[in-house]
C-alpha positions as a LaTeX table, in Angstrom:
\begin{tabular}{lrrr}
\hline
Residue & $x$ (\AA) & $y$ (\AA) & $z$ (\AA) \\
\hline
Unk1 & 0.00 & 0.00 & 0.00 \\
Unk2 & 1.86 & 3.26 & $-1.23$ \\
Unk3 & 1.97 & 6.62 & 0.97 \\
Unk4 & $-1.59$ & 8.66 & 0.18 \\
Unk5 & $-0.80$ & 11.75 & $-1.88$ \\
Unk6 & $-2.49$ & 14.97 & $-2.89$ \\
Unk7 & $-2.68$ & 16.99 & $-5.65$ \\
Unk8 & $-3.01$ & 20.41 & $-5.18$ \\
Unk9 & $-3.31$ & 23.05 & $-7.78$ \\
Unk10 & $-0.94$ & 21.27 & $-9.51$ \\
Unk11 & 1.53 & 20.61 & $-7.04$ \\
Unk12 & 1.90 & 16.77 & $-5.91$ \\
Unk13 & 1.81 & 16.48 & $-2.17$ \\
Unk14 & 2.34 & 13.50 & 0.20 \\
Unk15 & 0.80 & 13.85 & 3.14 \\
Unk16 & 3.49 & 14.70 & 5.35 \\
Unk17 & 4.04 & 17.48 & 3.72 \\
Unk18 & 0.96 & 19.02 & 3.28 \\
Unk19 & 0.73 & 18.39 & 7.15 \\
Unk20 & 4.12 & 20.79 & 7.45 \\
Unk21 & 2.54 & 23.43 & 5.02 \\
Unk22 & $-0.72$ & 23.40 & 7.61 \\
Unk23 & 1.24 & 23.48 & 10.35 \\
Unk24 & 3.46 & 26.57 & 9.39 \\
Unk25 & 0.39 & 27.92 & 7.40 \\
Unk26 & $-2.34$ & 28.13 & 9.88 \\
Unk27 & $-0.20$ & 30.20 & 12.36 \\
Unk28 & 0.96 & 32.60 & 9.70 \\
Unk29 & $-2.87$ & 33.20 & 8.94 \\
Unk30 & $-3.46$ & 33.89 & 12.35 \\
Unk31 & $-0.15$ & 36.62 & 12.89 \\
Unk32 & $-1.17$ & 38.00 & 9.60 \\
Unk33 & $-4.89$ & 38.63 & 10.87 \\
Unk34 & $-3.84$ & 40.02 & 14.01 \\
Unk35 & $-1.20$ & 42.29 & 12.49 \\
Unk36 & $-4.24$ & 43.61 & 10.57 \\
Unk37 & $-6.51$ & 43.86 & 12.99 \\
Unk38 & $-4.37$ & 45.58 & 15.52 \\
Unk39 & $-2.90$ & 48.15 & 12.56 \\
Unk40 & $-6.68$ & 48.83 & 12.61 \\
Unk41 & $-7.19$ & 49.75 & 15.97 \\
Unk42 & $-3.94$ & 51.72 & 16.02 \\
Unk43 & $-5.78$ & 53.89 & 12.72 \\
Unk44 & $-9.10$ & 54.37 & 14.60 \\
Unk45 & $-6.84$ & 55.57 & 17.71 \\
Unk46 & $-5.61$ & 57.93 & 15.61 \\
Unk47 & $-8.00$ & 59.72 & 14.29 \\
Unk48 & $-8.53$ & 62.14 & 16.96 \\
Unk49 & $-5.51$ & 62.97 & 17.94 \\
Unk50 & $-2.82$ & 65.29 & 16.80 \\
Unk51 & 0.60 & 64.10 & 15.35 \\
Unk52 & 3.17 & 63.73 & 17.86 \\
Unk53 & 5.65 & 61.13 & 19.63 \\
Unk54 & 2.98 & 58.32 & 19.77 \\
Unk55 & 2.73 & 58.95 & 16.11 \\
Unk56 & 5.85 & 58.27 & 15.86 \\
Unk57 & 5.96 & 55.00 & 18.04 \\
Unk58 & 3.24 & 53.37 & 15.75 \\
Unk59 & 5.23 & 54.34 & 13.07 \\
Unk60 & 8.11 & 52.87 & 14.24 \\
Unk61 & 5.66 & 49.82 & 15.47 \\
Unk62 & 4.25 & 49.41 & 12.23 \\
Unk63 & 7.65 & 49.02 & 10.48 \\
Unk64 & 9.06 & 46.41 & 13.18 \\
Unk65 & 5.99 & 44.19 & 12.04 \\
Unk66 & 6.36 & 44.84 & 8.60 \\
Unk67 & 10.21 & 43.58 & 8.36 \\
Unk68 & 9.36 & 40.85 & 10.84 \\
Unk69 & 6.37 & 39.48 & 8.65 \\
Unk70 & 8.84 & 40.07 & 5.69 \\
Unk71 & 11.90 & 37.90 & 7.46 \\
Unk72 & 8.16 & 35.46 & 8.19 \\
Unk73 & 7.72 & 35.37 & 4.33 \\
Unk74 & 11.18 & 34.19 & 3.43 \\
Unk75 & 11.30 & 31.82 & 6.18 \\
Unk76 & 8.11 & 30.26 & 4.56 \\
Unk77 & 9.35 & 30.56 & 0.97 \\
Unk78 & 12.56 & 28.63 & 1.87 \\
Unk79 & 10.54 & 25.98 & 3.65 \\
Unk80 & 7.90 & 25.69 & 0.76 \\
Unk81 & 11.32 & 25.19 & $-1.84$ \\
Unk82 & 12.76 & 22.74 & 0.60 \\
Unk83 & 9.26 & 20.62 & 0.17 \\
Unk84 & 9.22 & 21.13 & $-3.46$ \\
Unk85 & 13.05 & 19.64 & $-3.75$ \\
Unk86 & 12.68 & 16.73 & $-1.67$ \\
Unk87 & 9.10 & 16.47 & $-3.93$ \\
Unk88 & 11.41 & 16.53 & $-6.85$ \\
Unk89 & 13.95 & 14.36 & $-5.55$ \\
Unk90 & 11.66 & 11.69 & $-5.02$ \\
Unk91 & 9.84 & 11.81 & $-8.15$ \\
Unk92 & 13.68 & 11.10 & $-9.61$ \\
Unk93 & 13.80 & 8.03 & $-7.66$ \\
\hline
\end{tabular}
């Protein structure tokens, strides 16, 4: 009995590693969501107030998340290539 696979818009998964992309995948939905939602709340904050030093720390805020999901999104590229070579290299076998 062989290892159940999936095909997924074109991409040939086993199970194991549709499991990993889940796992990694869920989480990053979740940060993503929250990242929105509290950019959100920071924007309706602002409204009426005047510009001044908390301005300035959500600014700075805002641009710590933004490399931080950024660093996320390579992390998760690099993973998803590392599942697509070891895809490859067992198709070759």
């Amino acid at each position: 009995m062989g290892i159940m696979a999936i095909n997924l818009a074109g991409l040939h998964l086993d199970v194991a590693e549709l499991a990993v992309l889940l796992i990694f995948g869920i989480p990053i939905v979740g940060i993503l969501c929250g990242t929105i939602v509290e950019l959100a709340k920071m924007l309706r904050r602002g409204e009426g107030r005047r510009a001044g030093a908390q301005s300035e720390e959500e600014t700075r805020l805002i641009q710590q998340m933004h490399r931080q999901l950024e660093r996320m999104e390579e992390r998760i590229e690099a993973l998803e290539t590392i599942l697509i070579e070891r895809e490859r290299e067992e198709a070759h076998q």
